[in-house]
Wavefront OBJ file of the C-alpha trace (Angstrom):
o trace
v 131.457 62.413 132.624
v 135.048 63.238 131.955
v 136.732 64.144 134.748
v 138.277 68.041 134.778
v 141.648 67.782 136.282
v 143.384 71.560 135.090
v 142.129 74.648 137.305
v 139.543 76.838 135.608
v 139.845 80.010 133.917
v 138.139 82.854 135.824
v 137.248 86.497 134.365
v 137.620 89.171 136.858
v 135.393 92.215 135.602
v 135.042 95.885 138.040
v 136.871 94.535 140.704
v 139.848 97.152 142.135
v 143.401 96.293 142.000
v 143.290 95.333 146.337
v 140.703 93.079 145.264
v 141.984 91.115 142.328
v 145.453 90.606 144.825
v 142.981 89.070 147.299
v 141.460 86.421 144.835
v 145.006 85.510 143.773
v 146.303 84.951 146.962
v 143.124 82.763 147.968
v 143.072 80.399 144.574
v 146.840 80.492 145.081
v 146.863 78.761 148.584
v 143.425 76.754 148.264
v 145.277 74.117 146.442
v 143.760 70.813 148.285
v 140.071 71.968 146.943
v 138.448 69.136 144.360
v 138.178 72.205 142.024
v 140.649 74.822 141.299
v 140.673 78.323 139.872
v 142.763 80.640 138.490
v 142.380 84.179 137.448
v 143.314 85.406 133.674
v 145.236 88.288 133.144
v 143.675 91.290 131.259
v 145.648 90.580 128.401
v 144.851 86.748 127.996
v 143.442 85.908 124.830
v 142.407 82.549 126.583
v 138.565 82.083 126.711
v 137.243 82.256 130.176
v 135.348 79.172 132.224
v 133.173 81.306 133.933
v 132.895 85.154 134.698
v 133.457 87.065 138.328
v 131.473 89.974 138.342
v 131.566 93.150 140.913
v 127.652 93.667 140.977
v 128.528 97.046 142.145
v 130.113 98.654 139.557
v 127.456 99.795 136.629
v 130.373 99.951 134.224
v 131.363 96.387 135.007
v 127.561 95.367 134.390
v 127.677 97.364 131.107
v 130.825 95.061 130.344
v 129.058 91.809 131.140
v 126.537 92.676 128.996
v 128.995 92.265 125.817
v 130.497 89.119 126.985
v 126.895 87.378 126.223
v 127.352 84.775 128.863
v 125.431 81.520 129.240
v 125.281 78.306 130.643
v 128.918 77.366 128.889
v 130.220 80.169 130.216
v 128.690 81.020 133.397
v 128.495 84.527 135.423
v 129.096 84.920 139.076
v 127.905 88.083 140.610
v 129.380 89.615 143.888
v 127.852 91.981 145.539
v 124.052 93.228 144.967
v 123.029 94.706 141.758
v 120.756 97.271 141.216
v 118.654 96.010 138.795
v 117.540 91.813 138.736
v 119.636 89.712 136.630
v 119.541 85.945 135.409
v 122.913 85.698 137.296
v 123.855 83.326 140.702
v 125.309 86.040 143.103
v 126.924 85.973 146.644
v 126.890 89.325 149.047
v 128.956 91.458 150.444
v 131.516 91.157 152.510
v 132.613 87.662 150.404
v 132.752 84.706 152.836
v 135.058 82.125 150.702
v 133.548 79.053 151.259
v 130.215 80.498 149.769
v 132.159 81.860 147.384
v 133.721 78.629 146.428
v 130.354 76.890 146.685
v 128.831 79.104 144.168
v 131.794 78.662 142.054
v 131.656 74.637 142.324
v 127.957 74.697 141.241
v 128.545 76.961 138.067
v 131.187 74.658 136.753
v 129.605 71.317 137.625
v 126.826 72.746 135.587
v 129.359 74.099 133.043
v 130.576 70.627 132.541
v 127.922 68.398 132.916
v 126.866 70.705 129.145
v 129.874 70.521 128.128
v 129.821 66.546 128.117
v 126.422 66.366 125.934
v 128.306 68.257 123.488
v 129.603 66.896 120.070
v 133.965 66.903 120.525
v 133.879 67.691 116.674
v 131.363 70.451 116.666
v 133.109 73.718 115.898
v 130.176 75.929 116.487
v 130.984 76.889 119.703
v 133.959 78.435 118.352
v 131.850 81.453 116.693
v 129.871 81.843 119.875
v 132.494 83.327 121.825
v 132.101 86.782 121.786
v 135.236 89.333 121.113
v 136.324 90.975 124.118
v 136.936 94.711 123.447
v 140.684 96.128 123.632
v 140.001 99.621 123.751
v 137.171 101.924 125.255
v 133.951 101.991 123.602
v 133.621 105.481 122.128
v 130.948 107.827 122.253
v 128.855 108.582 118.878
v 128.218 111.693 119.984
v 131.570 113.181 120.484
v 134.041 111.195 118.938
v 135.613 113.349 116.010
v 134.581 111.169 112.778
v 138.065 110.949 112.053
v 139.223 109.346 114.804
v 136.933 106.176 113.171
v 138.418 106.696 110.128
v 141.985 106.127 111.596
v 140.763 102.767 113.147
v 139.569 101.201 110.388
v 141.808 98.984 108.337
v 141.794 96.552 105.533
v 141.150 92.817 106.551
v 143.433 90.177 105.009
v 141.789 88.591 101.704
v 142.352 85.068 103.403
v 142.733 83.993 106.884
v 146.338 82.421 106.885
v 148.902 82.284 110.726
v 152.207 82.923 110.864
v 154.138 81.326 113.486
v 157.458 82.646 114.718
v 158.916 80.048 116.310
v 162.407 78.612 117.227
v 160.722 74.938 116.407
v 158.139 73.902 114.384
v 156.130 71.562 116.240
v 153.771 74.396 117.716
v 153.456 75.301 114.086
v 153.023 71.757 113.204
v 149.966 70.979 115.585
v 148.200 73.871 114.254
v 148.268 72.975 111.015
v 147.242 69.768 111.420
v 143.686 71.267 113.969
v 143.085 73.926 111.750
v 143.732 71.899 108.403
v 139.518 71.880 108.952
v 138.618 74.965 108.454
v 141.254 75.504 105.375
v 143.862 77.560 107.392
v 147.317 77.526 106.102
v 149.683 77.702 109.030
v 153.161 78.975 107.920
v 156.247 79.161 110.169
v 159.888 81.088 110.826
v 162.289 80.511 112.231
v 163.563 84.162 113.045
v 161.820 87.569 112.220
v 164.515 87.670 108.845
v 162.772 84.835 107.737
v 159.308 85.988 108.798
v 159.647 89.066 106.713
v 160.292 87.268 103.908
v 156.512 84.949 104.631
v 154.541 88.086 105.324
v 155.933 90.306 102.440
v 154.731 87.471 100.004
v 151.628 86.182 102.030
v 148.772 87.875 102.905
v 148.571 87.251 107.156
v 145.647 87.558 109.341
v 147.766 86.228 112.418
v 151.145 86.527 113.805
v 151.956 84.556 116.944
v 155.584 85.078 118.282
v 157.554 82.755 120.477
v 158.732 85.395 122.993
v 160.944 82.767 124.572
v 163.902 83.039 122.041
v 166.716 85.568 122.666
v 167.621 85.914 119.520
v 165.211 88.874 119.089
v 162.976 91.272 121.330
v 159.479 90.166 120.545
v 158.200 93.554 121.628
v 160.387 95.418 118.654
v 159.409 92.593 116.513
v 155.196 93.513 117.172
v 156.049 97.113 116.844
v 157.872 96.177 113.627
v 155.245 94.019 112.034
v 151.742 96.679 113.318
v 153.695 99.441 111.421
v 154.368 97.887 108.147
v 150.910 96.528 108.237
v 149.642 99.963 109.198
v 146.637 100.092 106.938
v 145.808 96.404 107.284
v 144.106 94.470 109.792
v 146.874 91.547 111.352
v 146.998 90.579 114.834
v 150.451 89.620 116.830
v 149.827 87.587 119.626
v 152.443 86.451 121.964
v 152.663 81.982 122.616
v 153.921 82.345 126.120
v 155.328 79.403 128.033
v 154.488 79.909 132.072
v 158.019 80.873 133.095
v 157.442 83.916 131.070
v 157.053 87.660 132.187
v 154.728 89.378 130.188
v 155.080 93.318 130.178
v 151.493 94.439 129.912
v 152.437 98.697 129.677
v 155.220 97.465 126.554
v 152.765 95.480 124.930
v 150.537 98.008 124.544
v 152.905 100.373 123.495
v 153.912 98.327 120.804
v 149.615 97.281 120.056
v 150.455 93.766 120.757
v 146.904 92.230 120.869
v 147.711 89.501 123.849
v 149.509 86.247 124.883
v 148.639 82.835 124.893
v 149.690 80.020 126.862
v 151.242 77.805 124.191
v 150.593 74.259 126.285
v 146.447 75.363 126.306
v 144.395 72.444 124.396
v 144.284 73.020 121.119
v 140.541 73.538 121.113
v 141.248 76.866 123.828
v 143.825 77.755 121.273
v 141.554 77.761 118.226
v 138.547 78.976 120.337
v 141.243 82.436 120.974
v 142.323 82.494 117.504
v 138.812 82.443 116.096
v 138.206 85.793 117.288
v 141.162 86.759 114.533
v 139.748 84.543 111.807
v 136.917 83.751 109.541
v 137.241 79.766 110.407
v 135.302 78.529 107.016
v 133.978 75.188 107.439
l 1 2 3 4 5 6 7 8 9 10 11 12 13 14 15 16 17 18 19 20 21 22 23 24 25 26 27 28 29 30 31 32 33 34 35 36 37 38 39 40 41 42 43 44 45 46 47 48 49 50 51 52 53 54 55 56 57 58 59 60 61 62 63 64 65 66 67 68 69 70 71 72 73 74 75 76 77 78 79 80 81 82 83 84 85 86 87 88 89 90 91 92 93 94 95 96 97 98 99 100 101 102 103 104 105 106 107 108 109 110 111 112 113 114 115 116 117 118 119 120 121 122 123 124 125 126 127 128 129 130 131 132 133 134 135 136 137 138 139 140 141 142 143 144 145 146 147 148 149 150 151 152 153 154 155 156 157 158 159 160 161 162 163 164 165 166 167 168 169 170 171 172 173 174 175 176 177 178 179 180 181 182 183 184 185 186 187 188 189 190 191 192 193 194 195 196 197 198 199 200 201 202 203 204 205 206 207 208 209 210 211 212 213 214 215 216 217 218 219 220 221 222 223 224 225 226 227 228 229 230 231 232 233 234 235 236 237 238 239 240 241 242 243 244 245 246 247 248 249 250 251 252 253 254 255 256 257 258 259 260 261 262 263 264 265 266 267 268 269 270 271 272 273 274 275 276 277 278 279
């Protein structure tokens, strides 16, 4: 079996803000453990390893329930539910070594099924589910015309734009999606992009926040109004160094980052929740 080497992902769903500081700090300093783990940010469009679930909180529950976990991508509840689910759990007050145990078994499971699977199968990629960025609303009292403002037209094709000071992001891309008959275009500089989108029909723009030659958050807010009525997604390709501003982002509708040195496979597993991905 391959050996895992990178930290895993982790999903943090219901837990307070105290709480979600205290599971940094711990996978921060437990650096010397076999396996490691990291926690996402909210606005990571990078598919989880496994999910960490307050067991307490009905709403989180409620949540987990749209994630459609399974054995690929396990669930890990703390705390005691109130009804009986299919899910490993550890109690209240969290003891960290059981904690990590738990953990350790989920993703040697997690991997031992992820090494009978076919490489080249892209199945998996349609069985992530898409993770909600707004509040489910109520049939019963949302004003109808508050649904009529959300909808917009999807793009005829699926086609990326990259936004890029180089090419060789773009360039990789191309070449994994190349598949699933995705043209991959690329600018160097949001002039240049305007001149690819006003031409090309684009399901996806990912932006290279890194260059100062332009403020990618004026650039999303640029691109989300003149596609007003259709359906595009700008997505951020963030190197680690870089500082995202979740309250600007959303301001702006900017639909998450990416960590532009993920395996393409992660990348394309994120970007399929934007896309058709015909085989």
């Amino acid at each position: 079996m391959k050996i895992h080497d990178a930290p895993f992902a982790i999903r943090c769903i219901g837990f307070s803000a105290r709480e979600i500081n205290i599971f940094d700090a711990t996978f921060s300093v437990e650096q010397k453990r076999r396996k490691q783990y990291f926690r996402l940010s909210v606005d990571s469009l990078q598919e989880p390893d496994l999910y960490l679930v307050n067991a307490d909180d009905l709403k989180a529950l409620a949540t987990l329930a749209d994630m459609e976990p399974n054995n690929l991508r396990p669930v890990l509840l703390v705390g005691a539910p109130h009804v009986e689910l299919p899910f490993a759990n550890i109690e209240r007050p969290i003891r960290w070594p059981k904690l990590f145990d738990a953990l350790d078994t989920l993703m040697e499971r997690r991997l031992i099924m992820l090494a009978k699977q076919n490489p080249a199968d892209a199945a998996l990629l349609n069985n992530a589910p898409e993770r909600r960025r707004r509040e489910r609303l109520d049939l019963d009292l949302t004003d109808p015309l508050e649904y009529e403002r959300m909808r917009s037209i999807p793009p005829q094709s699926d086609r990326i734009l990259v936004i890029d000071d180089h090419s060789t992001f773009r360039d990789d891309l191309a070449i994994t999606l190349a598949h699933h008959v995705v043209p991959v275009e690329w600018a160097s500089d949001p002039e240049a992009a305007a001149e690819v989108y006003a031409r090309r029909s684009i399901s996806v723009v990912l932006i290279s926040p890194q260059s100062g030659s332009f403020d990618p958050y004026d650039l999303c807010s640029s691109i989300k109004h003149q596609h007003r009525d259709s359906r595009i997604a700008v997505i951020f390709l963030i190197d680690q160094n870089f500082v995202y501003d979740h309250v600007r982002a959303r301001q702006v509708e900017c639909d998450g980052f990416l960590n532009r040195h993920l395996e393409q496979p992660q990348i394309l597993l994120a970007l399929g929740k934007f896309l058709s991905l015909r085989r």
